[in-house]
PDBQT receptor file of N, H, CA, C and O in Angstrom, charges set to zero:
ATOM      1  N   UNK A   1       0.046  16.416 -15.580  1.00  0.00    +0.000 N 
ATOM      2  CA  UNK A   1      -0.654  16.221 -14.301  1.00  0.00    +0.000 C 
ATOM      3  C   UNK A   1      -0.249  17.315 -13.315  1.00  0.00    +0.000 C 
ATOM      4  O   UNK A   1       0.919  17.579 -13.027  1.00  0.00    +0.000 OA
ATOM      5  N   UNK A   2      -1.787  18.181 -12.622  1.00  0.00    +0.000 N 
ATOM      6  H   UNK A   2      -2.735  17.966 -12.856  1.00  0.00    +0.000 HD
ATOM      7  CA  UNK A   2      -0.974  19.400 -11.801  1.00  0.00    +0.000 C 
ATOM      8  C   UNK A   2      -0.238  18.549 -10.751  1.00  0.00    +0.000 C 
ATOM      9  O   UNK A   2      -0.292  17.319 -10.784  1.00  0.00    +0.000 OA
ATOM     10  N   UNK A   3       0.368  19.147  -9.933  1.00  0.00    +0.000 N 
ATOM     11  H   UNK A   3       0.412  20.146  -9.907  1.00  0.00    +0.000 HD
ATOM     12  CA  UNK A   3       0.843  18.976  -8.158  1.00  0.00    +0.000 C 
ATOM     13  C   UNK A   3      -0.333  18.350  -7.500  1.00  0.00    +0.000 C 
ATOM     14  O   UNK A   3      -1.501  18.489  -7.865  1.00  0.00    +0.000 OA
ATOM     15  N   UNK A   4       0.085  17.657  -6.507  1.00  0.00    +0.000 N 
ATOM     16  H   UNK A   4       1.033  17.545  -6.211  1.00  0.00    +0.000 HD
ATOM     17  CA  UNK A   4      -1.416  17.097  -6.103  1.00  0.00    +0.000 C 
ATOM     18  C   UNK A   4      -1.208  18.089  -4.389  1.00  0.00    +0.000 C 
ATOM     19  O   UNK A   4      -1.895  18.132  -3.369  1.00  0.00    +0.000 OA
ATOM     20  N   UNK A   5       0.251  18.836  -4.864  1.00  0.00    +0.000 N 
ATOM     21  H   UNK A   5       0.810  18.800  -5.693  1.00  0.00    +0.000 HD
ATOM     22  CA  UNK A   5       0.354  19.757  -2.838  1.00  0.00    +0.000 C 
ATOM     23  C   UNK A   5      -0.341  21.058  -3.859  1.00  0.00    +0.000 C 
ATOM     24  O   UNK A   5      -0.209  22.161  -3.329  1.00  0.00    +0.000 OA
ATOM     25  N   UNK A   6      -0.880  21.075  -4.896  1.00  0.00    +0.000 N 
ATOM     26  H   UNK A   6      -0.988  20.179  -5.327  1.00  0.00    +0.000 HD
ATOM     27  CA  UNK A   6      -1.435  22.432  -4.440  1.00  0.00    +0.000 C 
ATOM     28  C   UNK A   6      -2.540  22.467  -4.066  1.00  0.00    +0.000 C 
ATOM     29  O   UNK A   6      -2.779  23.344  -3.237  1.00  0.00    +0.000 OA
ATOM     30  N   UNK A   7      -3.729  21.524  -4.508  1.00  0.00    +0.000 N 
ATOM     31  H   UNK A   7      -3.535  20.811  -5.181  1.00  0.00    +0.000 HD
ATOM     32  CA  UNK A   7      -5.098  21.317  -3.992  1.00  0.00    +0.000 C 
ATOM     33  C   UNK A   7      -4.776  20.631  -2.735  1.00  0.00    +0.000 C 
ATOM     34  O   UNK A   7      -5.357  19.551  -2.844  1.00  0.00    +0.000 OA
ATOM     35  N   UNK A   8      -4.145  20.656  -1.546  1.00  0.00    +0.000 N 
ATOM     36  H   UNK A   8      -3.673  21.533  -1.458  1.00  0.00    +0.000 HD
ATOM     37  CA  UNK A   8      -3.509  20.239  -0.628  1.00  0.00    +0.000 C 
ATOM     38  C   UNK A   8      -3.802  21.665   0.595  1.00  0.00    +0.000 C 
ATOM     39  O   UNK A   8      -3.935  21.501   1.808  1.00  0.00    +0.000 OA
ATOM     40  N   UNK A   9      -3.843  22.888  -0.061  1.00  0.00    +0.000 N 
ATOM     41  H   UNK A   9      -3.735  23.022  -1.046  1.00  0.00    +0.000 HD
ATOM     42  CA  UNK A   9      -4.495  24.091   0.895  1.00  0.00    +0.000 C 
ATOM     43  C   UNK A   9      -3.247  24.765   0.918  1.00  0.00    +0.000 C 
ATOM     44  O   UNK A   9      -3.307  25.499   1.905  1.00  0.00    +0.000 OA
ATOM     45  N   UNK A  10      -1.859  24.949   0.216  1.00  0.00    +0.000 N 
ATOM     46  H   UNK A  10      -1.810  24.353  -0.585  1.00  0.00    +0.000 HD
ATOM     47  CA  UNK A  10      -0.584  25.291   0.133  1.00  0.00    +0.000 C 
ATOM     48  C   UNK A  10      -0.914  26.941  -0.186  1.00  0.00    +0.000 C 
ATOM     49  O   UNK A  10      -0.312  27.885   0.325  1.00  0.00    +0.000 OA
ATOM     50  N   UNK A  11      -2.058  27.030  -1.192  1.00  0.00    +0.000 N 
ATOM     51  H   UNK A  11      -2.548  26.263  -1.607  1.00  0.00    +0.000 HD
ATOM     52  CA  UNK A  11      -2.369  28.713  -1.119  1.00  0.00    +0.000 C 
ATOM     53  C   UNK A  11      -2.958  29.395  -0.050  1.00  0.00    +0.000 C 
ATOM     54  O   UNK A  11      -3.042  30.618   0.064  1.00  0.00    +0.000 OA
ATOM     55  N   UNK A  12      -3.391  28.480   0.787  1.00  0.00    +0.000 N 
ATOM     56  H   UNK A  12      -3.323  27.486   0.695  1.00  0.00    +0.000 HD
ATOM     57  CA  UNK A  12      -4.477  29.363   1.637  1.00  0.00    +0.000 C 
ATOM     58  C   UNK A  12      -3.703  29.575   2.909  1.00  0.00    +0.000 C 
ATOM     59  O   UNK A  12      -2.665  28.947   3.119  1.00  0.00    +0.000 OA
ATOM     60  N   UNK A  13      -4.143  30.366   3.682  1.00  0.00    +0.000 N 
ATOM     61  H   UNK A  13      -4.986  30.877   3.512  1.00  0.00    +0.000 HD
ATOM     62  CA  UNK A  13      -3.373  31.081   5.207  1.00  0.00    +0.000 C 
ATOM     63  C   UNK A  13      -2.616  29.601   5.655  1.00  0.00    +0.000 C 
ATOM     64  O   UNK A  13      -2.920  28.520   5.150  1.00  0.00    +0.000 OA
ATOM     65  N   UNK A  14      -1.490  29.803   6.787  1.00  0.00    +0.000 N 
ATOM     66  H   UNK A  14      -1.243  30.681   7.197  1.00  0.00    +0.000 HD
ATOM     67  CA  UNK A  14      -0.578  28.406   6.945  1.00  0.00    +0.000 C 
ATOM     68  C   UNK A  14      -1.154  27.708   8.132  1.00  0.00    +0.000 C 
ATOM     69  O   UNK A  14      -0.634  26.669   8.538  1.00  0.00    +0.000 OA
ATOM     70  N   UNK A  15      -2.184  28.219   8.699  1.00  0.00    +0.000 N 
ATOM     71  H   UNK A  15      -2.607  29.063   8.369  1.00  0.00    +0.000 HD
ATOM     72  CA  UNK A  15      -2.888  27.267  10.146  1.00  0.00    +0.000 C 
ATOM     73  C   UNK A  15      -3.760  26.768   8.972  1.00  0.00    +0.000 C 
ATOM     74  O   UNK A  15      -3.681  25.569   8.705  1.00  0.00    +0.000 OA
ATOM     75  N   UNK A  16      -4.604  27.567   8.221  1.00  0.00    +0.000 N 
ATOM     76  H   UNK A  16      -4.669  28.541   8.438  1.00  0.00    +0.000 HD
ATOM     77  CA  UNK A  16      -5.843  26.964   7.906  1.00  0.00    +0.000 C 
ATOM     78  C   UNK A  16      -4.823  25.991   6.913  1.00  0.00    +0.000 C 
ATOM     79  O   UNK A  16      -4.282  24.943   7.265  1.00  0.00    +0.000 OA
ATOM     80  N   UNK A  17      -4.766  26.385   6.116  1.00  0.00    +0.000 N 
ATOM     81  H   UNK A  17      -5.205  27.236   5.830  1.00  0.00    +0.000 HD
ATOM     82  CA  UNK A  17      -4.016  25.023   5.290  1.00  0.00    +0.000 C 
ATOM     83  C   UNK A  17      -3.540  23.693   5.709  1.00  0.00    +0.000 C 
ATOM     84  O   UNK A  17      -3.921  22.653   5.173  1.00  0.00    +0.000 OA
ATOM     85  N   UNK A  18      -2.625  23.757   6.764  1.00  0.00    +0.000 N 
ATOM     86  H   UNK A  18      -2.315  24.602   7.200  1.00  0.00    +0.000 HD
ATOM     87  CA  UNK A  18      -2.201  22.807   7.470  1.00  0.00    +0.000 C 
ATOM     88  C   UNK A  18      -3.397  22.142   7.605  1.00  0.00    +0.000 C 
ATOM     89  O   UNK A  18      -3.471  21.042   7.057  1.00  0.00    +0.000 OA
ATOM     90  N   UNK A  19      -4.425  22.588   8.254  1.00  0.00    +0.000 N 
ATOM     91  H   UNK A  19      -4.365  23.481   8.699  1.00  0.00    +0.000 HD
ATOM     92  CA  UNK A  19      -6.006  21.411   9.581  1.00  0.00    +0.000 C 
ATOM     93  C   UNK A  19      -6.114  21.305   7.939  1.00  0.00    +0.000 C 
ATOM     94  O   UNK A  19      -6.081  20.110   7.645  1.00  0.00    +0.000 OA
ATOM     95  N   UNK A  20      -6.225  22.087   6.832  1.00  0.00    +0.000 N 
ATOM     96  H   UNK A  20      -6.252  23.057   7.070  1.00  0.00    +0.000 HD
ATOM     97  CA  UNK A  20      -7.654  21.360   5.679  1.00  0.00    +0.000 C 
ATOM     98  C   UNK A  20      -7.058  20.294   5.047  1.00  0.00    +0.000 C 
ATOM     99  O   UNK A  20      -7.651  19.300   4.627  1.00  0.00    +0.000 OA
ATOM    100  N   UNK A  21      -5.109  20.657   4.943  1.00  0.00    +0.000 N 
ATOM    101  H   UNK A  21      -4.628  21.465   5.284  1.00  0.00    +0.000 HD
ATOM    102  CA  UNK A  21      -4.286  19.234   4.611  1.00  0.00    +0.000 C 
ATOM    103  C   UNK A  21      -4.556  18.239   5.225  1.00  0.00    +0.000 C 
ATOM    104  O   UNK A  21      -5.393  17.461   4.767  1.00  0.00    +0.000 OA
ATOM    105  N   UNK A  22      -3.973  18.013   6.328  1.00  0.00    +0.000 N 
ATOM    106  H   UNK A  22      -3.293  18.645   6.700  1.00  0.00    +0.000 HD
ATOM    107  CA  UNK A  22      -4.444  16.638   7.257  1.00  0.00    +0.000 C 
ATOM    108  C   UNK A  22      -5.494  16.087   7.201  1.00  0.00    +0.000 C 
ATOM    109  O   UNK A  22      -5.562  14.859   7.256  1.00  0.00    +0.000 OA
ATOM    110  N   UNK A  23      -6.667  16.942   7.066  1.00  0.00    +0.000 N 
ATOM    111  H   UNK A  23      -6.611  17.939   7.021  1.00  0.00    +0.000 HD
ATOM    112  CA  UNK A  23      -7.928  16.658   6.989  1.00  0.00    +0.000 C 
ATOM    113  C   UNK A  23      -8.049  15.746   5.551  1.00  0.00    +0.000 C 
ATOM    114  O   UNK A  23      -8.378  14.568   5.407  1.00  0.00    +0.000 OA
ATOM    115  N   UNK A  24      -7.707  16.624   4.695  1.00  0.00    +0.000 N 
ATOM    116  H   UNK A  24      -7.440  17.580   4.812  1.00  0.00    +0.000 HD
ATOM    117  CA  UNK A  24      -7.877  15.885   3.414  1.00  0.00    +0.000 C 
ATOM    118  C   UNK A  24      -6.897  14.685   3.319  1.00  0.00    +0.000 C 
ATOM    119  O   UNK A  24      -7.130  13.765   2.534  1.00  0.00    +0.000 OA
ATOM    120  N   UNK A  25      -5.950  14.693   4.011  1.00  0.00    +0.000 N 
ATOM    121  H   UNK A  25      -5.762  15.440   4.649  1.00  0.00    +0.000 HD
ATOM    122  CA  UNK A  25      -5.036  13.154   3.549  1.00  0.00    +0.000 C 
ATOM    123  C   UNK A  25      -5.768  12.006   4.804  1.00  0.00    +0.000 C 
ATOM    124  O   UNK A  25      -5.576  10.790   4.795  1.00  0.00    +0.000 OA
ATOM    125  N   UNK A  26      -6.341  12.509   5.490  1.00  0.00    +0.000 N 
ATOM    126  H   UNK A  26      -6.497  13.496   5.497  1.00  0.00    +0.000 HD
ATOM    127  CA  UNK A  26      -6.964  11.286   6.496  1.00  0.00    +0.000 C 
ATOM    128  C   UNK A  26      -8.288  10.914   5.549  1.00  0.00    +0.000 C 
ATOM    129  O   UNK A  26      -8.727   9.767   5.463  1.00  0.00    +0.000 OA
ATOM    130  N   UNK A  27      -8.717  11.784   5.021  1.00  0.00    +0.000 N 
ATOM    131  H   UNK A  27      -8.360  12.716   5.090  1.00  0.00    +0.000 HD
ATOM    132  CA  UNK A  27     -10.335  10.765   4.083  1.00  0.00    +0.000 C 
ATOM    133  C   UNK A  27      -9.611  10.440   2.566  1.00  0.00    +0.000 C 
ATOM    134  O   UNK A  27      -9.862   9.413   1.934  1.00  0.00    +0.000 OA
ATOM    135  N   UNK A  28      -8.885  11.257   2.207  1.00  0.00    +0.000 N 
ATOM    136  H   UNK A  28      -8.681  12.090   2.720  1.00  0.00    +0.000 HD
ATOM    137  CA  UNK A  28      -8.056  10.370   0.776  1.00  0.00    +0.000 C 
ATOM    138  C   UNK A  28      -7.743   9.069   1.255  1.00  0.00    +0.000 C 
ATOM    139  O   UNK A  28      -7.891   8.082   0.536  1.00  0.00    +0.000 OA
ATOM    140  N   UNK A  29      -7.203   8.981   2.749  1.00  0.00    +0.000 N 
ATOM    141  H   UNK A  29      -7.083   9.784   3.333  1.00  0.00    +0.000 HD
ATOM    142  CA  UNK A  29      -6.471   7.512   3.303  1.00  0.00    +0.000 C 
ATOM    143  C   UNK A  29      -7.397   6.855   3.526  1.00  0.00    +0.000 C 
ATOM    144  O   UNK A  29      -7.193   5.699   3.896  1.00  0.00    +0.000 OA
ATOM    145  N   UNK A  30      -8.323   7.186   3.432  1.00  0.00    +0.000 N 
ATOM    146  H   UNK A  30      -8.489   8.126   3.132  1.00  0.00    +0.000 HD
ATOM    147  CA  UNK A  30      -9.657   6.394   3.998  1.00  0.00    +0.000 C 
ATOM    148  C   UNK A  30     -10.439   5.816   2.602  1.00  0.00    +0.000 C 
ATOM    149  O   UNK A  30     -11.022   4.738   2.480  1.00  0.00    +0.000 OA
ATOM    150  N   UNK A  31     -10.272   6.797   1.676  1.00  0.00    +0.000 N 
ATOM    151  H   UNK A  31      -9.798   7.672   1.774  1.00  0.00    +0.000 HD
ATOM    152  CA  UNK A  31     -10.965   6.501   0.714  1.00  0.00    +0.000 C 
ATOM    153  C   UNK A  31     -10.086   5.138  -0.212  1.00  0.00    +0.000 C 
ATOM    154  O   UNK A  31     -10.671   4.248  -0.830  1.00  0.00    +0.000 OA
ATOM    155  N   UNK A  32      -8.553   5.291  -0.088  1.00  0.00    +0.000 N 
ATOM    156  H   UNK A  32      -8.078   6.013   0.415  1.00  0.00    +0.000 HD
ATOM    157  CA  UNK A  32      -7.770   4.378  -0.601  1.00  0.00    +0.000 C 
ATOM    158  C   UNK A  32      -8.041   2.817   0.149  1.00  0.00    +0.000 C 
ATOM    159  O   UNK A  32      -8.392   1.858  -0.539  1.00  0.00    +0.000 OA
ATOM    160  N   UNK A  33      -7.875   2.728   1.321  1.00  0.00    +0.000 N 
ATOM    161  H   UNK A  33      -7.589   3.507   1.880  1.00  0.00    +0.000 HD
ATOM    162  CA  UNK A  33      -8.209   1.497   2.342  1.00  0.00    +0.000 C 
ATOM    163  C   UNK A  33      -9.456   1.079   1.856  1.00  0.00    +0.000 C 
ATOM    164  O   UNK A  33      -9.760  -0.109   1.752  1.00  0.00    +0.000 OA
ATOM    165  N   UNK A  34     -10.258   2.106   1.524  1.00  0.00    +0.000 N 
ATOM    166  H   UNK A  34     -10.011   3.071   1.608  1.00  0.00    +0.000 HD
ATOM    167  CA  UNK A  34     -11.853   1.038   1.434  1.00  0.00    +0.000 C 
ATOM    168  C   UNK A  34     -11.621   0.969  -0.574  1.00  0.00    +0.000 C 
ATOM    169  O   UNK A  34     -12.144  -0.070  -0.977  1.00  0.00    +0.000 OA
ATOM    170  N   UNK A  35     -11.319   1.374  -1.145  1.00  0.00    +0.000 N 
ATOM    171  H   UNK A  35     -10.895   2.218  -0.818  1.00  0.00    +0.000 HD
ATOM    172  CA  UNK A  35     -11.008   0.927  -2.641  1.00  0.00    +0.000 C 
ATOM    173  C   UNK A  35     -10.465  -0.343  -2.611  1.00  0.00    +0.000 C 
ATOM    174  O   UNK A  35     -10.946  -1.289  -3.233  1.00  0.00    +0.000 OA
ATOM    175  N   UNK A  36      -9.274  -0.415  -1.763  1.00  0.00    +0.000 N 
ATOM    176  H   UNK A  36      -8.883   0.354  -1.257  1.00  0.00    +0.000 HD
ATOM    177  CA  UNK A  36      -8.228  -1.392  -1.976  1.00  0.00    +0.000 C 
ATOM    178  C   UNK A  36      -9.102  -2.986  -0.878  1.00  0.00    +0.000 C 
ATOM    179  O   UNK A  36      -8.809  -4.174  -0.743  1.00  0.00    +0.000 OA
ATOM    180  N   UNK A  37      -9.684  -2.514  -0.595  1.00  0.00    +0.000 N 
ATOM    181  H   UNK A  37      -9.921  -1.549  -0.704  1.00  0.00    +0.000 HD
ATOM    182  CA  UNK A  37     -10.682  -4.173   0.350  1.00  0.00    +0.000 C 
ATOM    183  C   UNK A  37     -11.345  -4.572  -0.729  1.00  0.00    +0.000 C 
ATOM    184  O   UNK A  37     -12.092  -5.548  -0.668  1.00  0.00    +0.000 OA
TER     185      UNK A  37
């Protein structure tokens, strides 16, 4: 199983990475909450 921090934006420039991380763990979190109802 790869890393799940590298599709996480860890290669890409460190501002943009950071906003596309957060970004992506707020709709992963979103997507888990509505699975789990």
């Amino acid at each position: 199983m790869k890393s799940p921090l590298r599709k996480f934006g860890f290669g890409l420039h460190k501002g943009e990475g950071r906003a596309k991380r957060s970004q992506q763990a707020v709709s992963r979190r979103d997507e888990l909450a509505q699975a789990t109802q």
